[in-house]
C-alpha positions in Angstrom: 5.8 22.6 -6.1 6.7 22.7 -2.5 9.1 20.2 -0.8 8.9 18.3 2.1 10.4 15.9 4.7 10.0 12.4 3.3 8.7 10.8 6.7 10.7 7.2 5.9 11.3 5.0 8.9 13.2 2.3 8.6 13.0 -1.2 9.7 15.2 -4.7 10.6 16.0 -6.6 8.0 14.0 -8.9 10.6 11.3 -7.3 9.4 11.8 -6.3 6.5 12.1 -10.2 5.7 8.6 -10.8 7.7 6.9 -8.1 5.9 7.5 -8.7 1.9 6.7 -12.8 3.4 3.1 -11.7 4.8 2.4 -9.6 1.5 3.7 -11.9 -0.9 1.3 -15.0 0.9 -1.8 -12.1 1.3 -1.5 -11.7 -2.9 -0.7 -15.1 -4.2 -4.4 -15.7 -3.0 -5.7 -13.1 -5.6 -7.5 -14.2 -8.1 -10.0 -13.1 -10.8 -13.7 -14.0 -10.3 -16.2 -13.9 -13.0 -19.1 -15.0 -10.8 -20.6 -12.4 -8.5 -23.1 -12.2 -5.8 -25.6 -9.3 -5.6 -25.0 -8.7 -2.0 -24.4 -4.8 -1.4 -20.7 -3.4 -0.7 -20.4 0.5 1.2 -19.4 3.1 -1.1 -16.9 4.2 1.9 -14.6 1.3 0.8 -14.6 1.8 -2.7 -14.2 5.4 -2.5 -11.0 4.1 0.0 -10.2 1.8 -2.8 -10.4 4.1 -5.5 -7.9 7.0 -3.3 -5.5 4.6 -2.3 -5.5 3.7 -6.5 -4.9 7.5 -7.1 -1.9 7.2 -4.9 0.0 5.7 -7.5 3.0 7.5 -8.7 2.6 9.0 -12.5 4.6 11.1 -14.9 5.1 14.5 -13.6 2.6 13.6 -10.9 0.1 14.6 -13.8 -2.3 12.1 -12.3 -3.9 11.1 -16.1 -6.6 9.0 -14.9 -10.7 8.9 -13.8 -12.0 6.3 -12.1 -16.0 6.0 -13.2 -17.7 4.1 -11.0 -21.7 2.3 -12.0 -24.1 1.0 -9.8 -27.2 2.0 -11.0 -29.0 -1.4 -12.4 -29.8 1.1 -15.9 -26.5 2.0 -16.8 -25.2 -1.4 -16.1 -27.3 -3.5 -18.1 -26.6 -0.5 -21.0 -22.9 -1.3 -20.4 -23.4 -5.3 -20.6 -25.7 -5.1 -23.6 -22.9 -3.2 -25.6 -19.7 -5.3 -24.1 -21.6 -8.8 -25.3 -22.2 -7.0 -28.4 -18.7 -6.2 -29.0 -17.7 -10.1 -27.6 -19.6 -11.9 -29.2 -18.3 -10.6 -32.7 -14.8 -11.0 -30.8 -15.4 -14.5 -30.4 -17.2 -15.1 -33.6 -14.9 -13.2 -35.9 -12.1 -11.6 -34.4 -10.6 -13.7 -32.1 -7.2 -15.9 -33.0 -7.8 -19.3 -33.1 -5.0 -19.4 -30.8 -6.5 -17.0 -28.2 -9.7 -19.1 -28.4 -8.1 -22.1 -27.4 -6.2 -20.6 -24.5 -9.1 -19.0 -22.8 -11.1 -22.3 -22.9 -10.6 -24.1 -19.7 -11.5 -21.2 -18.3 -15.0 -21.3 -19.4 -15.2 -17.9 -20.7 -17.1 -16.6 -23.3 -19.4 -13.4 -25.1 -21.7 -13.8 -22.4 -20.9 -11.3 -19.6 -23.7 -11.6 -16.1 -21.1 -10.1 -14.3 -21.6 -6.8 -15.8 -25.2 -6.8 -13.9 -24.2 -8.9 -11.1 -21.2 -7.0 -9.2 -23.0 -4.6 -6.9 -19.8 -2.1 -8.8 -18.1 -1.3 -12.1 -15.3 0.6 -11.9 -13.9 1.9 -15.3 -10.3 3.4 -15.6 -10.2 6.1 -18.5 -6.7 7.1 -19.2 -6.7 10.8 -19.6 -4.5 11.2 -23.2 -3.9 14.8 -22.0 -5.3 17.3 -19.6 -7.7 20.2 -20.1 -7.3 23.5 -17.1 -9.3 26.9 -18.2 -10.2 25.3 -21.5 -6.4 24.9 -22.4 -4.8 21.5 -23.5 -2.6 20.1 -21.3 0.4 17.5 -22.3 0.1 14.7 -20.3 3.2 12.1 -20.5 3.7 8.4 -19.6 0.2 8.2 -19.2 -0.2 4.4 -20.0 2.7 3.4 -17.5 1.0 5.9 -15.4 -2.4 4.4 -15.4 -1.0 1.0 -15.4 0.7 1.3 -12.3 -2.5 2.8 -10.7 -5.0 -0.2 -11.7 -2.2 -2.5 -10.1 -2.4 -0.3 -7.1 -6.7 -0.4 -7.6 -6.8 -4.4 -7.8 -4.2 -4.5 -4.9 -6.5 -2.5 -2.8 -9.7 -4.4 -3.7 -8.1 -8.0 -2.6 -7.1 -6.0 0.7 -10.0 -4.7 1.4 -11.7 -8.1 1.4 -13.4 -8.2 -2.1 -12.8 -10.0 -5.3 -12.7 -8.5 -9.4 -12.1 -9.0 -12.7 -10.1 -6.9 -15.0 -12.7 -6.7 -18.1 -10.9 -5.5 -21.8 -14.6 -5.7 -24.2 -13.1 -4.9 -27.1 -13.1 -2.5 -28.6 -14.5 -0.1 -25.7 -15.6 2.6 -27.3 -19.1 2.6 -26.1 -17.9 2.9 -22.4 -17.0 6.3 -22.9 -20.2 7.1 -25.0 -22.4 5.4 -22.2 -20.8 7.3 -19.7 -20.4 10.8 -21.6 -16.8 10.9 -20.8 -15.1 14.0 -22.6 -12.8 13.5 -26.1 -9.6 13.2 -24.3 -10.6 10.2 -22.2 -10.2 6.6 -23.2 -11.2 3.4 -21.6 -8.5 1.6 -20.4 -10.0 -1.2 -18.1 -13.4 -2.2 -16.7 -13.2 -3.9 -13.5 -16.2 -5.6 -11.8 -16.1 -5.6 -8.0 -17.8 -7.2 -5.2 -18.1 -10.3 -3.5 -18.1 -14.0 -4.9 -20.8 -15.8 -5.8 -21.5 -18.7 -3.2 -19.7 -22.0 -4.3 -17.9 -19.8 -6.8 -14.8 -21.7 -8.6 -11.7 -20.7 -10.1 -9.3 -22.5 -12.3 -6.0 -24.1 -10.5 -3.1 -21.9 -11.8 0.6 -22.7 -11.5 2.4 -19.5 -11.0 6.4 -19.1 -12.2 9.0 -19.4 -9.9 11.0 -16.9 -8.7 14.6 -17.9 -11.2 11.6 -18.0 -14.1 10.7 -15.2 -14.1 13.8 -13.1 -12.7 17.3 -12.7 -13.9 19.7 -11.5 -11.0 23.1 -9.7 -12.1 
C-alpha cells in the first residue's frame, strides 16, 4: 500500500470552536422518523450518501461492508411482509416485559408501513470475512468497522436533507435470503430513508448533558 501526503490544514481555535458549535446544533436536530412520505428522492444522493458511508475508517482498511439498497415496490412489500412476521412474534412472545414498556410512548409496534412507504431501504450487511479468486479472506473488527460506517451513513442522510430510521426486525435472516446475499454476509441494520410524512411527529426527548455522559481526567 502506497503512502501519501496527508493534505491536513489547520485552523484557529476560532474556528475550531465555531465549527464543532455549528455540527453539534446541525445533529442535535436528528431524529428517527417512522412515518414516511412517498415523494421520490434522486438516486445521485443516496449513491453520495452511501460513498461518503464507505468512507469510514475500518480494520485494515478491509472495508467489510455492502450497502443493498430497495426501491422496487416488489421486493419491498416482500421485505415488510417477513419483518412484521418476525415482529409481531417479537412483541407477542419474545419481547421483555421491560422492553415493551420502554418502547410504548413511542407508539411503536409489529406493524411496519414504513417498509413500503420510504421511497428507499438501505440494508448494511456486515461482511464476516472476505472472498478474492474464490479464496476466504479474514476480515477483522468488522462490527466496530461497520458500526462506525452506519454512524457515518445516518450522519450523511440528516446532511443531505432527509430523515431515517435505524430498523433491527429480529431476527433478520430473511433479508439476506430476500436479497440473495452470499453465506458470508449478515444483516446488520435496515434503514428506511426519505422524507417525512406531512404533519409527522416525534416524541420530545431529553438528551444527557455533557458531565453525564463524559468523564474528563
Amino acid at each position: 500500500m502506497a503512502l501519501q501526503p496527508l493534505g491536513f490544514n489547520p485552523v484557529s481555535d476560532e474556528e475550531l470552536i465555531e465549527r464543532a458549535a455549528i455540527f453539534r446544533q446541525e445533529l442535535s436536530t436528528r431524529r428517527s422518523v417512522r412515518d414516511f412520505s412517498t415523494r421520490a428522492v434522486p438516486m445521485r444522493v443516496i449513491q453520495n450518501i452511501i460513498m461518503t458511508a464507505a468512507s469510514a475508517p475500518s480494520g485494515a482498511n478491509q472495508q467489510p461492508w455492502k450497502f443493498v439498497v430497495v426501491q422496487d415496490p416488489t421486493v419491498k412489500r416482500r421485505i415488510r411482509i417477513a419483518a412484521e412476521k418476525e415482529e409481531k412474534l417479537f412483541y407477542d412472545r419474545r419481547a421483555p416485559e421491560g422492553w415493551i414498556a420502554e418502547v410504548a410512548p413511542l407508539g411503536t409496534d409489529w406493524r411496519k408501513p414504513f417498509l413500503e412507504d420510504a421511497p428507499y431501504l438501505i440494508i448494511v450487511f456486515k461482511q464476516i470475512y472476505g472472498v478474492k479468486n474464490d479464496v476466504r479472506i479474514k476480515h477483522y473488527y468488522v462490527n466496530e468497522s461497520v458500526g462506525i460506517a452506519v454512524g457515518v451513513l445516518l450522519t450523511a442522510i440528516h446532511q443531505s436533507g432527509l430523515v431515517a430510521l435505524t430498523h433491527t426486525p429480529n431476527p433478520m435472516a430473511f433479508l439476506a435470503e430476500i436479497l440473495n446475499r452470499p453465506a458470508y454476509e449478515k444483516a446488520y441494520l435496515l434503514i428506511p430513508v426519505g422524507y417525512p410524512k406531512d404533519g409527522v411527529v416525534v416524541p420530545e426527548l431529553t438528551r444527557k448533558t455533557f458531565d453525564e455522559v463524559t468523564d474528563v481526567f
